[in-house]
C-alpha positions as CSV (number, residue, x, y, z in Angstrom):
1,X,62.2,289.9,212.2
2,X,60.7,286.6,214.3
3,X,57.1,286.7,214.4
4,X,54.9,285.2,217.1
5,X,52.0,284.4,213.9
6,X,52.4,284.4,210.2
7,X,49.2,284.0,208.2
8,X,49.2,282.9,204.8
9,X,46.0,283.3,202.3
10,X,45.8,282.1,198.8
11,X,44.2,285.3,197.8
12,X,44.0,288.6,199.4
13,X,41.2,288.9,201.8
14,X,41.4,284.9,202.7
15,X,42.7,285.8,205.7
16,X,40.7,288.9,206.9
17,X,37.1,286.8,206.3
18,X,38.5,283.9,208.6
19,X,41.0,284.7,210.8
20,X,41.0,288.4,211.2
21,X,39.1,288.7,214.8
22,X,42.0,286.0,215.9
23,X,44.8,288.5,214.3
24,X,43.1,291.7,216.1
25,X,43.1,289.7,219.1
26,X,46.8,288.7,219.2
27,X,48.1,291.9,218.0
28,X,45.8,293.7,221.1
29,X,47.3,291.2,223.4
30,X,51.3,292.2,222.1
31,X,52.0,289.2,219.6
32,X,53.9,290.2,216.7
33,X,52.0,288.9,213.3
34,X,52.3,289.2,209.6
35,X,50.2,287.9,206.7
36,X,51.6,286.6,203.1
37,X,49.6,286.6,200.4
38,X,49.9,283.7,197.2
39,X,48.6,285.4,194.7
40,X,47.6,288.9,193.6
41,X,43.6,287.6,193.2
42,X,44.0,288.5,189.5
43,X,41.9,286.4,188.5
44,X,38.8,287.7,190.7
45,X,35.8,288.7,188.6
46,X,35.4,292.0,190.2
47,X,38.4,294.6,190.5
48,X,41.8,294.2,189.2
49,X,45.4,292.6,190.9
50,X,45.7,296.5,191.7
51,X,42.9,297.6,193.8
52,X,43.2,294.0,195.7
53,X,46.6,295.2,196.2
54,X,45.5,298.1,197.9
55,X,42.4,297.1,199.5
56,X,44.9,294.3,201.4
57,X,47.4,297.2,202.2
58,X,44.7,298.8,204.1
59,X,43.2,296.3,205.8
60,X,46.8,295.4,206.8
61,X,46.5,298.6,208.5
62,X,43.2,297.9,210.2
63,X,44.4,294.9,212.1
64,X,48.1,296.5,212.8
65,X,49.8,293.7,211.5
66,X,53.3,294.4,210.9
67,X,54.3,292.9,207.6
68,X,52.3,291.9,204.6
69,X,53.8,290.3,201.6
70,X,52.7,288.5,198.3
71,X,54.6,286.0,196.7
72,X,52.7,286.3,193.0
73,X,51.6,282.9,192.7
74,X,49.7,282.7,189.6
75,X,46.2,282.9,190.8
76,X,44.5,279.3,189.9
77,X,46.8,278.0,188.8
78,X,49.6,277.6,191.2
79,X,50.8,274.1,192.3
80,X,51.8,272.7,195.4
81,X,55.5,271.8,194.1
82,X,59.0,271.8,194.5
83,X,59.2,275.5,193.2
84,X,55.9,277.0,195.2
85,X,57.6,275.1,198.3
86,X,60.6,276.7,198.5
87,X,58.6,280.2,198.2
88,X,57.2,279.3,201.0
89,X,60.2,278.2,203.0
90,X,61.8,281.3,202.4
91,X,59.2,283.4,204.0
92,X,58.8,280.8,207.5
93,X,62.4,280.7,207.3
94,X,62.4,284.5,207.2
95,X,60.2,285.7,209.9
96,X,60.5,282.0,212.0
97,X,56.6,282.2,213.1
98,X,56.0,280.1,216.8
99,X,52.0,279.5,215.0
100,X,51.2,279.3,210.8
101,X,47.7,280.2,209.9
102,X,46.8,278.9,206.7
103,X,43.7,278.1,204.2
104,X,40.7,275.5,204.8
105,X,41.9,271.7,203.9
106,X,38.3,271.8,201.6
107,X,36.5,274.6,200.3
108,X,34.6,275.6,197.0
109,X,37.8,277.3,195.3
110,X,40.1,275.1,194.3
111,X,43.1,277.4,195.5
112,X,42.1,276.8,199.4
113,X,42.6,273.5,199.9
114,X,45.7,273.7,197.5
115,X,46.8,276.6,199.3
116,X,46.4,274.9,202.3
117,X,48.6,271.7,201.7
118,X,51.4,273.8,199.9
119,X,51.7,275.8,203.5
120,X,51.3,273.0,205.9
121,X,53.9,270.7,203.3
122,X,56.3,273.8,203.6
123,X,56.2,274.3,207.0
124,X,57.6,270.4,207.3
125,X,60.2,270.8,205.0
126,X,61.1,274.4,206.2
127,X,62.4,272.3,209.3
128,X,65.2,270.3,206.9
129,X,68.5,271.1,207.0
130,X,69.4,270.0,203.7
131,X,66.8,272.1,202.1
132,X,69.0,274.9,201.6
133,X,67.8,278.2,200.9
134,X,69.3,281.9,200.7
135,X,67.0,285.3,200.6
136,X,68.7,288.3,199.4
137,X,71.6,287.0,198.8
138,X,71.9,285.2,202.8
139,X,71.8,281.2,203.8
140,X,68.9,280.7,206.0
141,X,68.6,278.8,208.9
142,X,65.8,276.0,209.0
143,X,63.1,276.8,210.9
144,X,59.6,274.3,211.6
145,X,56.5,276.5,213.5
146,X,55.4,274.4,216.2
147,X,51.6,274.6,215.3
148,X,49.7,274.9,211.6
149,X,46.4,275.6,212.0
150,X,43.9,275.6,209.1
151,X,41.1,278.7,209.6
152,X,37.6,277.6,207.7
153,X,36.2,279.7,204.8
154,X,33.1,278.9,202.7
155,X,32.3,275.6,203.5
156,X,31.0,274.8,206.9
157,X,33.6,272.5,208.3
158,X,33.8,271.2,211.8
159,X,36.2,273.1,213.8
160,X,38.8,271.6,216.1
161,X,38.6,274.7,218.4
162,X,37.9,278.0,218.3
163,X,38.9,281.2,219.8
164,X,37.2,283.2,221.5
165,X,37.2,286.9,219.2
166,X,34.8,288.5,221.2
167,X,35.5,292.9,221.2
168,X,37.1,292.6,218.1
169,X,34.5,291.3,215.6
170,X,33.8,295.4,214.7
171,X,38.0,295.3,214.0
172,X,37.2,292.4,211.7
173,X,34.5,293.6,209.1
174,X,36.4,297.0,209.1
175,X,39.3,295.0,207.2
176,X,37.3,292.7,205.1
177,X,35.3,295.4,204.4
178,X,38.9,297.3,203.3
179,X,38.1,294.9,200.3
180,X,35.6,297.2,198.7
181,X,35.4,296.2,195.2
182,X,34.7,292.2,195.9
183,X,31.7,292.8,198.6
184,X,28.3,294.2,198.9
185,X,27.9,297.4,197.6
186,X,24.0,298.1,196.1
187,X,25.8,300.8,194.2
188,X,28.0,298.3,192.3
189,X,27.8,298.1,188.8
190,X,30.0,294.9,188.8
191,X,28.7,291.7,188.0
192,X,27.9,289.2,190.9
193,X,29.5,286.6,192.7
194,X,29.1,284.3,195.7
195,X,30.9,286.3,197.8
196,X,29.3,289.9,196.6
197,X,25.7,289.2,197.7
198,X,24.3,290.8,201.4
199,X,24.0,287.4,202.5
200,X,27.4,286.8,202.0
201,X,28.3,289.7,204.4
202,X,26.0,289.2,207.1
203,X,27.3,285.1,207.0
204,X,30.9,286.5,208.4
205,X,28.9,287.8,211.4
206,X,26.1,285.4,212.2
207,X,29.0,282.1,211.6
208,X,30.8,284.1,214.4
209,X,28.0,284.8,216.4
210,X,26.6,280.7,216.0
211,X,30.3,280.0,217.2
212,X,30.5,281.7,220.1
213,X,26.8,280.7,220.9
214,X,28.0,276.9,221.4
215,X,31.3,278.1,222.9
216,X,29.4,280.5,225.8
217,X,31.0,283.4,224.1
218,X,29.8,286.7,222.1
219,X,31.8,285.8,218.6
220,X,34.3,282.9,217.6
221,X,36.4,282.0,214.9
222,X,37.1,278.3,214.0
223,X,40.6,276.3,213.3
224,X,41.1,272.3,211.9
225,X,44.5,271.1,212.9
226,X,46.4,268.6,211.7
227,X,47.2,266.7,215.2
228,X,45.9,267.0,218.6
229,X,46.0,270.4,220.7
230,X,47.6,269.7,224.5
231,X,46.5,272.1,227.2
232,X,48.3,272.1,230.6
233,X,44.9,272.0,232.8
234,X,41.4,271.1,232.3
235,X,40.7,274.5,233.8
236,X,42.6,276.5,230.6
237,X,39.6,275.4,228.6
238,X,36.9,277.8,228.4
């Protein structure tokens, strides 16, 4: 299966709380996507490796993506080595994604920015012939994406670009929210965290919103890259 986007989160629900209006989006438009997971979130104060498991299966669903895998990384403490590469390699090498989505280059947990290098050193080396891999028993082909783009998470870093997610934020909280054990519930009898308070919640929408207010659109998501983006025309910018 070649996919037009693979996404790759450190821990299930990475991906929904920063990239999922841009999944929504491409999957609406036709683009083929799927979503890999590092680790199991194990280590997550509130619910277990299980109900992440299937809280990610659903909100899978939600954005019609149409693969999800997890690689069970060892959730803080996985490296960015020769082992965890090749991992890695065998998934781009499997599904040959045009665009990678991966973790913020910086952020509060110390699994995004690790997360992030071990993807974007992967997708180099995926590209080597003399890397040689095999995946159920076949040689794979190398395979490099063309783009790696970095979505941003907790910390407020200064996109590159942004696009444009406008009509699908609604699609977007229904699969973080698809994560019910780690977010606001007043119900909850589980302790606290930074990411289980209201505030937290209402951040995913008004960051969006303050996006797309200095883009001239409804809601936006935000991307770092690691070189320049080339348009064709001054006129494909919005």
């Amino acid at each position: 299966m070649k996919l037009d986007i693979l996404a790759f989160g450190a821990h299930p629900d990475d991906i929904e709380l920063s990239a999922g209006g841009t999944i929504a989006k491409a999957v609406a438009e036709g683009r083929s996507v799927g979503m890999v997971d590092l680790t199991k979130g194990e280590l997550g104060t509130r619910g277990t490796a299980q109900t992440r498991y299937e809280e990610a299966t659903n909100a899978a669903k939600v954005l019609g993506v149409e693969v999800r895998e997890n690689l069970g990384f060892a959730d803080g403490f996985f490296l960015n080595d020769r082992k965890h590469q090749l991992e890695i390699i065998k998934m781009i090498r499997k599904y040959r994604p045009e665009i990678v989505l991966c973790n913020a280059v910086d952020d509060r947990h110390i699994d995004h920015g690790k997360g992030s290098k071990l993807v974007s050193d992967a997708c180099f080396l995926s590209g080597l012939v003399k890397i040689e891999t095999e995946l159920d028993g076949e040689a794979q082909k190398k395979w490099r994406p063309k783009h790696v783009y970095h979505y941003i998470q907790w910390k407020n870093l200064e996109p590159d670009f942004v696009v444009d997610i406008s009509g699908y934020m609604d699609q977007k909280m229904q699969s973080v929210l698809a994560y019910k054990t780690q977010f606001f519930d007043p119900n909850s009898k589980e302790p606290e965290t930074p990411i289980s308070s209201k505030n937290f919640t209402d951040s995913i929408e008004y960051r969006s919103r303050d996006l797309g207010r200095l883009t001239g659109v409804e809601h936006a998501e935000g991307y770092t890259v690691e070189r320049y983006v080339a348009v064709d025309s001054l006129f494909d910018l919005k």
